[in-house]
C-alpha positions in Angstrom: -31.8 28.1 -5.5 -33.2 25.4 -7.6 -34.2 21.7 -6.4 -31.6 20.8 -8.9 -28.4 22.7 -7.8 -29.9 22.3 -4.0 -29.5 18.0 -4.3 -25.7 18.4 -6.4 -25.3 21.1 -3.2 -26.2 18.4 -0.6 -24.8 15.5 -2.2 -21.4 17.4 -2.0 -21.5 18.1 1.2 -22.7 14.8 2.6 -19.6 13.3 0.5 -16.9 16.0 1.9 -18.4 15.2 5.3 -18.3 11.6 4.7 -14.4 12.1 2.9 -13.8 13.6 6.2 -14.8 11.1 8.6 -13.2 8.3 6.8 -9.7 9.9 6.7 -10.3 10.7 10.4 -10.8 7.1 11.0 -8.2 6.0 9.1 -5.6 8.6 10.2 -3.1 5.7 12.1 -2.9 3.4 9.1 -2.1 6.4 6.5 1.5 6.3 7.0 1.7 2.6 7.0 -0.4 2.3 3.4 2.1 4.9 2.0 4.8 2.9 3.2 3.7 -0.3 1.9 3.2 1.4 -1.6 6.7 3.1 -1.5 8.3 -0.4 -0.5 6.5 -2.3 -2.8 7.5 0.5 -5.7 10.9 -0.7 -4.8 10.6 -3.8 -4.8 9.2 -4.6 -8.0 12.3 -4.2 -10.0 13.8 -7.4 -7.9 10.7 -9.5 -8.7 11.1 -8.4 -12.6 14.6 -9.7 -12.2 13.7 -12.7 -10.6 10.7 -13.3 -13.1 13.6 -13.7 -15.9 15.5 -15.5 -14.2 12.8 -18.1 -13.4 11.5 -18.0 -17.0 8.4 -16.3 -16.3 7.2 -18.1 -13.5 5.3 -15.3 -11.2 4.6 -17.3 -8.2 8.2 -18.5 -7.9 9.9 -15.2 -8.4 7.2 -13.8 -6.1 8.1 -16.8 -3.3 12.0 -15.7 -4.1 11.1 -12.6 -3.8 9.8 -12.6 -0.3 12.5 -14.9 0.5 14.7 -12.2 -0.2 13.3 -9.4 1.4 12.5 -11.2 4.7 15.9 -12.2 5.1 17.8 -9.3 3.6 15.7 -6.7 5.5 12.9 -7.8 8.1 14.9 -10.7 9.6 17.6 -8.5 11.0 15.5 -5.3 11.7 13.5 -7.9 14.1 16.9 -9.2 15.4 17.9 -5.7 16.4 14.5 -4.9 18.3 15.6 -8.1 20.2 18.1 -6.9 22.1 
């Protein structure tokens, strides 16, 4: 084996090993980043909706937005855990 092919060799394996050891580290918070992409998928179309209805303006269809969601869906998910 040439030096050449022996460094792309190594630097493959160090980066598979390295791969590795992130995901391992990372394993508890995978679900909840796939989560977080899947609701904010869904969530976009509401924030397009709001963005025409608010002429364009990001920051208040984002606020809207939020407002939305947090009352519509977090507020009484945390209301059931209370009981």
């Amino acid at each position: 084996m040439d030096r050449h092919t022996f460094s792309k060799t190594t630097l493959l394996l160090l980066l598979a090993f390295i791969s590795a050891l992130f995901l391992i580290m990372i394993r508890s918070l995978l679900m909840t980043i796939v989560m977080a992409a899947i609701f904010s998928a869904l969530s976009r179309p509401m924030l397009r909706r709001f963005q025409r209805a608010f002429g364009g303006r990001t920051r208040l269809a984002a606020g809207a937005s939020l407002a939305v969601i947090f009352f519509a869906i977090i507020l009484p998910w945390g209301a059931s855990w209370a009981r």
